[in-house]
DSSP file (Angstrom, degrees, kcal/mol; ACC not computed):
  #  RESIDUE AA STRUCTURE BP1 BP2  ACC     N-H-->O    O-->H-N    N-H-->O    O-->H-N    TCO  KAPPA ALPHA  PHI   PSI    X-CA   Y-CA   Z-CA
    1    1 A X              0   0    0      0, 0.0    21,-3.0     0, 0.0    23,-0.0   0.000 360.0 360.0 360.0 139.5   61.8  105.5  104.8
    2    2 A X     >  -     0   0    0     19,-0.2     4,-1.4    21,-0.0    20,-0.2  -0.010 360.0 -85.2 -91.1-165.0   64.8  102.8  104.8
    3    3 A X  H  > S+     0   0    0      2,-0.2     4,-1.9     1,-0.1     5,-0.1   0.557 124.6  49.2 -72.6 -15.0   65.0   99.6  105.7
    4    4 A X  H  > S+     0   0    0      2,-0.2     4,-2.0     1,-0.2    -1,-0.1   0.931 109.1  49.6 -79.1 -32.3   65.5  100.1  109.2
    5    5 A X  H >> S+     0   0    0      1,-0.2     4,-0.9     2,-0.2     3,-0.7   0.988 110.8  57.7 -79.1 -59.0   62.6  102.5  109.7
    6    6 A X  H >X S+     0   0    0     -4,-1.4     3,-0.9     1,-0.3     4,-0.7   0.712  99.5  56.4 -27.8 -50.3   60.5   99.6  107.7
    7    7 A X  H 3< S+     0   0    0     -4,-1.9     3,-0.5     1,-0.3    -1,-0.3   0.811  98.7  65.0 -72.6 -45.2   61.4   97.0  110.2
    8    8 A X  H << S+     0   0    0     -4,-2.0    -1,-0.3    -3,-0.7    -2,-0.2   0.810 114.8  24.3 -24.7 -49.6   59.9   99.2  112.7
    9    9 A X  H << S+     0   0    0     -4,-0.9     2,-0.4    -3,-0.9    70,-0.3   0.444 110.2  73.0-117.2  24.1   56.5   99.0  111.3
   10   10 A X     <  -     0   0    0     -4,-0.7     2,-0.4    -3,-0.5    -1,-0.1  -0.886  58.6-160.8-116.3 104.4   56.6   95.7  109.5
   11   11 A X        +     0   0    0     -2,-0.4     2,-0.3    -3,-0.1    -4,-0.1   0.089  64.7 103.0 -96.8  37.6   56.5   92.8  111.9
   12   12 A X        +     0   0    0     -2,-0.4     2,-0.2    -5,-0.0     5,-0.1  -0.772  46.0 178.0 -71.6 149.3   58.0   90.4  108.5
   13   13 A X    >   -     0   0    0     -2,-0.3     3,-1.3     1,-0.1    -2,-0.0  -0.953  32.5 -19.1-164.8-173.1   61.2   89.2  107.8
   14   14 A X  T 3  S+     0   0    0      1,-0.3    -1,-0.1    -2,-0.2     2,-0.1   0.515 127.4  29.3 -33.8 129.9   63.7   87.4  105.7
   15   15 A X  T 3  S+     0   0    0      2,-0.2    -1,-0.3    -3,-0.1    27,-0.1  -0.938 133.2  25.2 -19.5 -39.4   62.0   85.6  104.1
   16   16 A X  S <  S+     0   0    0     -3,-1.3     2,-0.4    -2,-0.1    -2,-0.1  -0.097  80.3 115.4-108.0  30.0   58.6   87.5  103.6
   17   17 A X        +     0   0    0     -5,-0.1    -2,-0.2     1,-0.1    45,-0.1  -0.835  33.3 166.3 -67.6 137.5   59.7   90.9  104.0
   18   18 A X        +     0   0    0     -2,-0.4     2,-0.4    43,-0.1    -1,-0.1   0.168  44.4  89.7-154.5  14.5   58.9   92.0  100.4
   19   19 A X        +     0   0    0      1,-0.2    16,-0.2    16,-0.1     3,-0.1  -0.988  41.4 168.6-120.1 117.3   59.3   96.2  101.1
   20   20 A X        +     0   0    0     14,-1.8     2,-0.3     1,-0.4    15,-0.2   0.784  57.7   5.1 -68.0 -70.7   62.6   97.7  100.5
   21   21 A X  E     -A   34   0A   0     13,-1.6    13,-1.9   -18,-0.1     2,-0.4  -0.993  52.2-137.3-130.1 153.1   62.3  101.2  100.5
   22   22 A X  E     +A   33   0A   0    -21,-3.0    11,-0.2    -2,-0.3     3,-0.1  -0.922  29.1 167.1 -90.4 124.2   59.8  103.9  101.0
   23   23 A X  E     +     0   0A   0      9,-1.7     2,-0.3    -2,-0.4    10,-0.1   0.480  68.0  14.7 -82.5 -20.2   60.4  106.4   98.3
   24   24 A X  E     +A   32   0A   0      8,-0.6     8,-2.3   -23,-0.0     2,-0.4  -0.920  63.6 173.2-168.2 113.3   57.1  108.6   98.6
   25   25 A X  E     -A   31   0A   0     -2,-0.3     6,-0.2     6,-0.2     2,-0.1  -0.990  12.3-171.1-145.5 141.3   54.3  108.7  101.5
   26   26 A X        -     0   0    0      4,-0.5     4,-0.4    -2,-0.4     5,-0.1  -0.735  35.4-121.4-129.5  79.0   51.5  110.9  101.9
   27   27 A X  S    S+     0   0    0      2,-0.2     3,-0.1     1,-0.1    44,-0.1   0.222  89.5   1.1   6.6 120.6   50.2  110.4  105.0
   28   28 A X  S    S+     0   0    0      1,-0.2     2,-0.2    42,-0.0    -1,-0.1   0.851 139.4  56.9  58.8  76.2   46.0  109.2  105.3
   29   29 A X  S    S-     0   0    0     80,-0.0    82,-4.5     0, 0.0     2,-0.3  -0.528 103.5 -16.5-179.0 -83.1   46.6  109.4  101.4
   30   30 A X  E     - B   0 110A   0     -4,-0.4    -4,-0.5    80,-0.2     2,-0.3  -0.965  36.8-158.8-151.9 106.4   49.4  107.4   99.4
   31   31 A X  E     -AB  25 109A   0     78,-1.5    78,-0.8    -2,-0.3     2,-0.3  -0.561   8.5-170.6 -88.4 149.4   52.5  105.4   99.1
   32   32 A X  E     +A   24   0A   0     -8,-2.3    -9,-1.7    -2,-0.3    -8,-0.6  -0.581  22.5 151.7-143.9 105.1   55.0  104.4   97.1
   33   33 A X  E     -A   22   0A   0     -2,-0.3    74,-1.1   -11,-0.2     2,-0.4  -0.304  25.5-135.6-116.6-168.5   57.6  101.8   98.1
   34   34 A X  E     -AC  21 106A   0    -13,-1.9   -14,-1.8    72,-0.2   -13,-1.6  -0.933   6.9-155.0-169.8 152.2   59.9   99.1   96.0
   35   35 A X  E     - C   0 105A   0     70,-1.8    70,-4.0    -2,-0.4     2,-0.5  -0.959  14.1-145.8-111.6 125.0   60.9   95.8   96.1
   36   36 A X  E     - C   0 104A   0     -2,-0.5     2,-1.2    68,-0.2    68,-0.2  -0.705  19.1-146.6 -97.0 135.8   64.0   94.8   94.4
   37   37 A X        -     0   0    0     66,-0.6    65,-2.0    -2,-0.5     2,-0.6  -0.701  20.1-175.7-114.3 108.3   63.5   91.5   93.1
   38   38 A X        -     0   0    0     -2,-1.2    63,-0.2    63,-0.2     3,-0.1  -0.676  40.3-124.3-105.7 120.5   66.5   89.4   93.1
   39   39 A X  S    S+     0   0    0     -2,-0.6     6,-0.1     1,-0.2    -1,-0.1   0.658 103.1  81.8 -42.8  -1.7   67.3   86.0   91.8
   40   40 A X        +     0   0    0      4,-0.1    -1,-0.2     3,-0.0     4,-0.1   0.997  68.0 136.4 -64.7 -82.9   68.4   85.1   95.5
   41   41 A X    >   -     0   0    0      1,-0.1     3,-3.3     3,-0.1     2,-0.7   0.595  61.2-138.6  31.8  63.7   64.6   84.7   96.1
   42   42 A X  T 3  S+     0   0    0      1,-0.3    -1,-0.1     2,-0.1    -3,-0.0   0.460 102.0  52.6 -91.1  -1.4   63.9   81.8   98.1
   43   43 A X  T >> S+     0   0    0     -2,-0.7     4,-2.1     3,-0.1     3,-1.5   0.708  88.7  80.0 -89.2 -27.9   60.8   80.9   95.8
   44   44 A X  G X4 S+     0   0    0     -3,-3.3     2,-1.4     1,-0.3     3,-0.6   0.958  82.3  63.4 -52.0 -47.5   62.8   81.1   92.2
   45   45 A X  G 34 S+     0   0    0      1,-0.3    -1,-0.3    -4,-0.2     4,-0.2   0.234 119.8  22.5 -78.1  24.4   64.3   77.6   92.6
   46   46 A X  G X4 S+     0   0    0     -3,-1.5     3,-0.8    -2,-1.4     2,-0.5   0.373 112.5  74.4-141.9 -34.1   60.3   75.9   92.5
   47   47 A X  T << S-     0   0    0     -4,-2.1    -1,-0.3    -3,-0.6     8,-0.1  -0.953 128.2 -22.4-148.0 101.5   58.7   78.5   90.9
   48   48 A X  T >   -     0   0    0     -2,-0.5     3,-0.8     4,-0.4    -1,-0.5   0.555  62.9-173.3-101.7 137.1   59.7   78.1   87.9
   49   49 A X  T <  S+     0   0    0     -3,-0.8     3,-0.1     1,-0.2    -2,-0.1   0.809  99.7  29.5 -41.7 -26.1   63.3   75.9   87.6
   50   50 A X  T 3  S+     0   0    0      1,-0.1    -1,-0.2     0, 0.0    -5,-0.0   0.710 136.5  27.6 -96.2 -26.5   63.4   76.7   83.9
   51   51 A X  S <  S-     0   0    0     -3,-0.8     2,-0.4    -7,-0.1    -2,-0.2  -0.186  82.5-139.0-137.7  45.6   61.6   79.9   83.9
   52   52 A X        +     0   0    0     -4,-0.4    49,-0.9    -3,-0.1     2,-0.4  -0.137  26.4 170.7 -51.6  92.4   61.7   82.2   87.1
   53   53 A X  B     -H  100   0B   0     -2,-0.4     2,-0.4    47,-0.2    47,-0.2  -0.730  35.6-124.0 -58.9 100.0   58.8   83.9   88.3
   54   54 A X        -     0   0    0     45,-1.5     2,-3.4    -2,-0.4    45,-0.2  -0.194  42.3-114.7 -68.9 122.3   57.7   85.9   91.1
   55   55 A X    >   -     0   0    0     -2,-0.4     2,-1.6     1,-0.2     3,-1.1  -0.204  20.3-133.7 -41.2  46.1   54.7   84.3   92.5
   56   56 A X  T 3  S+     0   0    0     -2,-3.4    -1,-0.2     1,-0.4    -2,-0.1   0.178 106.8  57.3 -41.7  56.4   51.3   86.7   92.1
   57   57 A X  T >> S+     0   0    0     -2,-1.6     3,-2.8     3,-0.0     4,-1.3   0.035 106.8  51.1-110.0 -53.2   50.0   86.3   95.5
   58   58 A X  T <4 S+     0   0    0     -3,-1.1    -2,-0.2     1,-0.3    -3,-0.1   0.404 107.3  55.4 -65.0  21.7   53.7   87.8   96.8
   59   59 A X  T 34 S+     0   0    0     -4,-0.3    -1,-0.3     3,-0.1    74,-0.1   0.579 113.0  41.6-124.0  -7.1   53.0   90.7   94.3
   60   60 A X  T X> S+     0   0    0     -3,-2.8     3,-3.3     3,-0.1     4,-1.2   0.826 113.3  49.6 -67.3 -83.8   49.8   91.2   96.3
   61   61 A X  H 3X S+     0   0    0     -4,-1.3     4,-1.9     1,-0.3    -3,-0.2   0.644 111.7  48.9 -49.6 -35.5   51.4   90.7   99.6
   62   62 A X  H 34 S+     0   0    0     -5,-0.4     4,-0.4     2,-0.2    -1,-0.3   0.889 113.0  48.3 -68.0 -30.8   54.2   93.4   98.5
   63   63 A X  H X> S+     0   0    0     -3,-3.3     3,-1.8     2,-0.2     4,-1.2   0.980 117.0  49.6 -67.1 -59.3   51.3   95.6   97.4
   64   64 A X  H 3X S+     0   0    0     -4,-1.2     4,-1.1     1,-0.3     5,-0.2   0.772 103.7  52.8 -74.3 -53.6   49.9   94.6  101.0
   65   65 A X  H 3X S+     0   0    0     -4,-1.9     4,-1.0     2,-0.2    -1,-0.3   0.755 108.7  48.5 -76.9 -21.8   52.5   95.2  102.8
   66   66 A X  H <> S+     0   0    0     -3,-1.8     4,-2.8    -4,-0.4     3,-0.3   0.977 104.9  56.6 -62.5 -50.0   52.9   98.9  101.5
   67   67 A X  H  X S+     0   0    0     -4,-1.2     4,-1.1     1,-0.3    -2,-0.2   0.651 108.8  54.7 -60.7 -28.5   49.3   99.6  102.1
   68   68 A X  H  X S+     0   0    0     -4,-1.1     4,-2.4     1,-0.2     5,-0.3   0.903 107.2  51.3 -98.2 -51.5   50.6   98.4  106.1
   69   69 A X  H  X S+     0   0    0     -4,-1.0     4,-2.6    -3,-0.3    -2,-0.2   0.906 109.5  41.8 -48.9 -48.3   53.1  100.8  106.0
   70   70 A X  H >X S+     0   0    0     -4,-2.8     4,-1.6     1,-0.2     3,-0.7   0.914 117.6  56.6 -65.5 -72.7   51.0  104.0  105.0
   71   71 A X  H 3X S+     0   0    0     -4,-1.1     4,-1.8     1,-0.2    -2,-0.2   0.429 108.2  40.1  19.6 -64.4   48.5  102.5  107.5
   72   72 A X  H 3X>S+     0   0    0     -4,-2.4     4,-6.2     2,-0.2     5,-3.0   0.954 119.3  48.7 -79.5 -63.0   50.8  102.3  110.7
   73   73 A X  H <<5S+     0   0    0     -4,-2.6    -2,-0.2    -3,-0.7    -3,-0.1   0.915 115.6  42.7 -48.2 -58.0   52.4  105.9  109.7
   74   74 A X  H  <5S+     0   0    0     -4,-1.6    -2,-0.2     1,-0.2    -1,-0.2   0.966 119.1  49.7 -57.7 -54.8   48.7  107.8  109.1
   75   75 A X  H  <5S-     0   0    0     -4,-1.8    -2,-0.2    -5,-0.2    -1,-0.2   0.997  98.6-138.8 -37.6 -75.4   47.7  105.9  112.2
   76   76 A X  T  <5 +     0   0    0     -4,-6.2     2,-0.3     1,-0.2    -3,-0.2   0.523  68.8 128.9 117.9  23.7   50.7  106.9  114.4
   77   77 A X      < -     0   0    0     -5,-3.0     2,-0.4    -6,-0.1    -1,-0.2  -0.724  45.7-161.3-111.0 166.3   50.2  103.1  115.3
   78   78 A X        -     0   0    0     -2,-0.3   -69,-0.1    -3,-0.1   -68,-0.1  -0.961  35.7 -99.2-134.4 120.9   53.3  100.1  115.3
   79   79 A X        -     0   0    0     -2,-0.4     2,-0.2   -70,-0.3     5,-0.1  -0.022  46.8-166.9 -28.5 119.9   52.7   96.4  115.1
   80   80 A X    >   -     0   0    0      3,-0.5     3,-1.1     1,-0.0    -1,-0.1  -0.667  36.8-100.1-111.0 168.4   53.0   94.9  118.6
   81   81 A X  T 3  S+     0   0    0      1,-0.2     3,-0.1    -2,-0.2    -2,-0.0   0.671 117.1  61.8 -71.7 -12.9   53.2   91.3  119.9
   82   82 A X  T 3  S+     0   0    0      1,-0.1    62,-2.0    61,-0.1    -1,-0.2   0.176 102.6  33.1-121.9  58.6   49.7   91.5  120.7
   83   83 A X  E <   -D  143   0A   0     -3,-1.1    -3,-0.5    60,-0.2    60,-0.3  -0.774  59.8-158.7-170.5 141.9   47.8   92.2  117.4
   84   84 A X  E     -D  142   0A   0     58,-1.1    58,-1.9    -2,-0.2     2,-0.6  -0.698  18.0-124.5 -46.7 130.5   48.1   91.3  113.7
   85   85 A X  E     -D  141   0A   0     -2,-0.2    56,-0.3    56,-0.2     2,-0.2  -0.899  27.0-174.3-128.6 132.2   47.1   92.3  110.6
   86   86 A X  E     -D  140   0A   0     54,-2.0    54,-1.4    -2,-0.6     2,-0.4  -0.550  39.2-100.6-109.4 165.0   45.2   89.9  108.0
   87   87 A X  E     -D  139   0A   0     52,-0.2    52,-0.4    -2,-0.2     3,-0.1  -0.543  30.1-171.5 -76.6 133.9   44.1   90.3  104.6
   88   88 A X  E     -     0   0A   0     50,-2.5     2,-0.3     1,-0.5    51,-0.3   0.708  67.4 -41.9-109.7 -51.7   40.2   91.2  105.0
   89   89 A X  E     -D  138   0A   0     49,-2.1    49,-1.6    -3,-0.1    -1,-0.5  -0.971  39.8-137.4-159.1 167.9   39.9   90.8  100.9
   90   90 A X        -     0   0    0     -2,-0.3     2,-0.3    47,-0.2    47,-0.2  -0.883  28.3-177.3-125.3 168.9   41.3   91.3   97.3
   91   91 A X        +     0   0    0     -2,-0.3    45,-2.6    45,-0.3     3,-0.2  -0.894  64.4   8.8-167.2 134.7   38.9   92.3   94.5
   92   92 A X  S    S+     0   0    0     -2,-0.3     2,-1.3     1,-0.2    42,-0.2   0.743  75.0 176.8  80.1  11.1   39.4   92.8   91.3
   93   93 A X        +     0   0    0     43,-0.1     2,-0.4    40,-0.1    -1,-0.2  -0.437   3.2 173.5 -81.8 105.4   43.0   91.4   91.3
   94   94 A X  E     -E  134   0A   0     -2,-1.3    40,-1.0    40,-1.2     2,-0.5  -0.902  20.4-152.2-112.4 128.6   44.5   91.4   87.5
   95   95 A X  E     +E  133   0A   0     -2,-0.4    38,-0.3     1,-0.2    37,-0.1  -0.944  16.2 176.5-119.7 117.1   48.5   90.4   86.5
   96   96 A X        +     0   0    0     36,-2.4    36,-0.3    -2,-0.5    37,-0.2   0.975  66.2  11.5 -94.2 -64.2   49.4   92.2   83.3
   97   97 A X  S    S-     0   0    0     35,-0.3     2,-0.3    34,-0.2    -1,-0.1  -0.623  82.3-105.9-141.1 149.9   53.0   91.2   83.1
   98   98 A X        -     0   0    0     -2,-0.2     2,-0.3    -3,-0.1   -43,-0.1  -0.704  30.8-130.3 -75.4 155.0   55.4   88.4   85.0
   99   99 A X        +     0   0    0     -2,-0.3   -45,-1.5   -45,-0.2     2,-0.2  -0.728  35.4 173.5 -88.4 129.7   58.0   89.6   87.7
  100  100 A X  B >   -H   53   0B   0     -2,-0.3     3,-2.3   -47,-0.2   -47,-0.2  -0.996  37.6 -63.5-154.7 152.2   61.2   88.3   87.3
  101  101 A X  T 3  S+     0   0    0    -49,-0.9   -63,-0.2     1,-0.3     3,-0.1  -0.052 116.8  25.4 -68.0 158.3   64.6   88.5   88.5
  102  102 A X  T 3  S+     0   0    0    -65,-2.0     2,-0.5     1,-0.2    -1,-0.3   0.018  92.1 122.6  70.0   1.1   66.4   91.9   88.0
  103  103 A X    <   -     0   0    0     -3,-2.3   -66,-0.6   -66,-0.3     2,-0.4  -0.714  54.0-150.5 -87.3 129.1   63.0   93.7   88.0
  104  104 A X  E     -C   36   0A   0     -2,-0.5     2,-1.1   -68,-0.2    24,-0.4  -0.731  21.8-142.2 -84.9 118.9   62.5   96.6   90.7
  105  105 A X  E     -C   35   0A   0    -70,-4.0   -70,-1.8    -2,-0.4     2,-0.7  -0.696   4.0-141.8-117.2 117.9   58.8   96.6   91.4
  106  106 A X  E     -CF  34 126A   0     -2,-1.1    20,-1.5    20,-0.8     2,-0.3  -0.364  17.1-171.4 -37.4  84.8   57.0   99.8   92.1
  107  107 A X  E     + F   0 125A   0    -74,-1.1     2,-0.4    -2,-0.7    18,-0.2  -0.483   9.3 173.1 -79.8 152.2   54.5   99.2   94.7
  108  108 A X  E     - F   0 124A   0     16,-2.8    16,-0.7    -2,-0.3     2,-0.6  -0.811   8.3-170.5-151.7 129.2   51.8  102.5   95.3
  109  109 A X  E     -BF  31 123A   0    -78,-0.8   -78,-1.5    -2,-0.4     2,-0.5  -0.841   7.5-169.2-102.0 131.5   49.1  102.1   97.4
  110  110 A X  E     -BF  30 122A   0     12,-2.6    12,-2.9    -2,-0.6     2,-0.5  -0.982  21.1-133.0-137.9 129.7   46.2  104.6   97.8
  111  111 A X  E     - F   0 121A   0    -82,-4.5    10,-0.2    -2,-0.5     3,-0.1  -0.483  20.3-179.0 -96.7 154.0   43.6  104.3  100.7
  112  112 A X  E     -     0   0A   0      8,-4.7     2,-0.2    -2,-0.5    -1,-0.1   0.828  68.0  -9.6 -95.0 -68.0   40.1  104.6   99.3
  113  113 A X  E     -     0   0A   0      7,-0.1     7,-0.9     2,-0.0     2,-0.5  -0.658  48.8-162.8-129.9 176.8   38.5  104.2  103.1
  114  114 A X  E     + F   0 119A   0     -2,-0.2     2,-0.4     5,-0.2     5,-0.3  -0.849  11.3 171.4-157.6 118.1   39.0  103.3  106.9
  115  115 A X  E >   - F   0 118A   0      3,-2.4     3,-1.2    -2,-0.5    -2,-0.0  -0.919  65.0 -44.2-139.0 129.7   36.6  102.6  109.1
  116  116 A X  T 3  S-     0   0    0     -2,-0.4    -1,-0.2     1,-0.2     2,-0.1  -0.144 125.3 -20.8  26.0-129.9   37.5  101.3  112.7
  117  117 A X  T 3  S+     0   0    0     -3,-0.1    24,-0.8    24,-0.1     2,-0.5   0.208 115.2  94.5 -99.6  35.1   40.2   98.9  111.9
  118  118 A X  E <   -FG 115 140A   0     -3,-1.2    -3,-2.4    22,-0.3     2,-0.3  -0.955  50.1-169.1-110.3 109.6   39.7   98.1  108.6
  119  119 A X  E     -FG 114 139A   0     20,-1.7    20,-1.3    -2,-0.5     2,-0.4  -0.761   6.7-158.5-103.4 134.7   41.6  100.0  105.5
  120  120 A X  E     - G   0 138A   0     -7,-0.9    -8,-4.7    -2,-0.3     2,-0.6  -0.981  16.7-176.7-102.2 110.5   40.6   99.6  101.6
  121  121 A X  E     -FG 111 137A   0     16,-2.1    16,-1.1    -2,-0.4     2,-0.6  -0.909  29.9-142.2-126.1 146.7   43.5  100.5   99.2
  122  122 A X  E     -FG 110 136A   0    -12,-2.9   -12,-2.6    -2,-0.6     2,-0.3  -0.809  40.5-169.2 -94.5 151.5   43.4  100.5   95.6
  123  123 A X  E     -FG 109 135A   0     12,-4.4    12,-2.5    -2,-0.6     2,-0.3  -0.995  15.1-174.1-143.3 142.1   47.3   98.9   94.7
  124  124 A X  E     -FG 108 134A   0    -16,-0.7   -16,-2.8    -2,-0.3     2,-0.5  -0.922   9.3-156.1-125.9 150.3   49.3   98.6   91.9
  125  125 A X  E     +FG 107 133A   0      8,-1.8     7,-1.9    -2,-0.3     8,-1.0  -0.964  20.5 177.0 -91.0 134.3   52.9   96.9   90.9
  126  126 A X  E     -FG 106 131A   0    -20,-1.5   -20,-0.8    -2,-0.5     2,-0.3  -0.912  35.4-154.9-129.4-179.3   55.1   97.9   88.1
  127  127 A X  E >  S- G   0 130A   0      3,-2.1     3,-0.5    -2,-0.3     2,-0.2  -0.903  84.2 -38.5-150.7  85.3   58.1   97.3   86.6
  128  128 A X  T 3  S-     0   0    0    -24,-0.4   -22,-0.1    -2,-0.3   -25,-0.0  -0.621 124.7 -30.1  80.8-148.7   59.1  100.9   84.7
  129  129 A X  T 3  S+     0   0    0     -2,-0.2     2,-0.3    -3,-0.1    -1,-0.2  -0.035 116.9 111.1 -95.4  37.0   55.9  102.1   83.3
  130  130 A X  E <   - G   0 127A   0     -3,-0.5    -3,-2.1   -33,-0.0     2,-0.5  -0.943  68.8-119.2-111.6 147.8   54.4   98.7   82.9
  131  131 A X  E     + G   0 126A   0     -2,-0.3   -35,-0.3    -5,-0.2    -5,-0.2  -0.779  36.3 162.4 -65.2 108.5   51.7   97.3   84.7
  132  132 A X  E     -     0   0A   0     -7,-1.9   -36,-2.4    -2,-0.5   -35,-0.3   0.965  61.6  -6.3-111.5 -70.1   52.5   94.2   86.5
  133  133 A X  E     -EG  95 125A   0     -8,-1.0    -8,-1.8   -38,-0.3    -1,-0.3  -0.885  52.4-177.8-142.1 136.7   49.6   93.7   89.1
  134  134 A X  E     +EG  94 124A   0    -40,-1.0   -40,-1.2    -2,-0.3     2,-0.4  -0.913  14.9 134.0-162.7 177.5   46.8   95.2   90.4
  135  135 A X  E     - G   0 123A   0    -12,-2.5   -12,-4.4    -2,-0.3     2,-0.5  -0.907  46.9-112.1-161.9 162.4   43.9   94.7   93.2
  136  136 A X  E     - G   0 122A   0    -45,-2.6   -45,-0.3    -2,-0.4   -14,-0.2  -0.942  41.0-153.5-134.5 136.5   42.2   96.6   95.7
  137  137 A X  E     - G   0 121A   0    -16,-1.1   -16,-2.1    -2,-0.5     2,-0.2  -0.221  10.6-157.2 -93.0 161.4   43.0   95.2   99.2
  138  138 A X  E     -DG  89 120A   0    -49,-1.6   -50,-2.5   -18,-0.2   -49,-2.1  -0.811  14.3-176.0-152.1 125.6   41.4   95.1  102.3
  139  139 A X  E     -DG  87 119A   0    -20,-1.3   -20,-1.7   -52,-0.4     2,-0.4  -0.987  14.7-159.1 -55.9 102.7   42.9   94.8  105.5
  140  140 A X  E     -DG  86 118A   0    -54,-1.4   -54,-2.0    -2,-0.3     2,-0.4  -0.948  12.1-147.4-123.4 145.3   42.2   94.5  109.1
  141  141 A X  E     -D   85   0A   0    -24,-0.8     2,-0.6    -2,-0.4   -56,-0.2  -0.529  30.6-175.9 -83.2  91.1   44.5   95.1  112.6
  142  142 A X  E     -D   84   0A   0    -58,-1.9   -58,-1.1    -2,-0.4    -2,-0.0  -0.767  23.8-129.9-113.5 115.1   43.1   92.7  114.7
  143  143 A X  E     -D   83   0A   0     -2,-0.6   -60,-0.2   -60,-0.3     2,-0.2  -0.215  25.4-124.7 -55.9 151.2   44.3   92.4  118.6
  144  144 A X              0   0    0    -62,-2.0    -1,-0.1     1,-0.1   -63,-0.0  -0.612 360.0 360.0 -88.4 134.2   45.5   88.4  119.9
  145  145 A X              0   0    0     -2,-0.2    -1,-0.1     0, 0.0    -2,-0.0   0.485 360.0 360.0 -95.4 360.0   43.5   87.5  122.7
């Protein structure tokens, strides 16, 4: 999945689009997308000026936003203007290494369950074969009244 196909089912952008490409989908099963992490950032210059970091809640929220991706595809559903989708929980959310610029980060997302409009994924980042982040998310599609 490109970028283009992404923009379809992700209703972010520039700034907080944080999914580049889909490399690997298994339908109702698994993902694997990546974020190229660039010193363009609009977060490096605060966070940190001497030492630049990518922020571990946007290393959730790129895991999050995979997990949205598989979601939408296994559904057969796309983000509309009337409904949203919020963070339900994290658990269990541990950051082994910092993100920094030039690092490409592996998101993969796996759903554990679904029940009405709630999804559970266990999610990881990496950076190579190292462990950068991981959590299991929870996520719910809620219609705007």
């Amino acid at each position: 999945m490109d970028i283009n196909e992404i923009l379809n089912y992700l209703p972010h952008r520039y700034p907080f689009l944080l999914v580049d490409r889909v490399v690997e989908m298994e339908e109702g099963k698994r993902i694997v997308a990546i974020k190229n992490v660039t010193i363009n950032e609009p977060f490096f210059p605060g966070h940190f000026p001497h030492r630049p970091v990518m922020p571990g809640v946007l290393i959730l929220e790129a895991m999050a936003q995979a997990a949205a991706l598989l979601s939408f595809k296994t559904s057969g559903q796309t983000p509309d203007d009337n409904s949203v989708v919020y963070f339900a929980g994290i658990d269990g959310a541990r950051f082994k290494r910092p993100v920094v610029p030039g690092d490409q980060l592996i998101l993969e997302a796996e759903i554990i369950r679904t029940m009405r409009n709630i999804w559970k994924y266990k999610a990881t980042a990496r950076v190579g074969d190292e462990l950068a982040a991981e959590a299991e998310l929870m996520c719910a599609i809620k219609a705007l009244s």
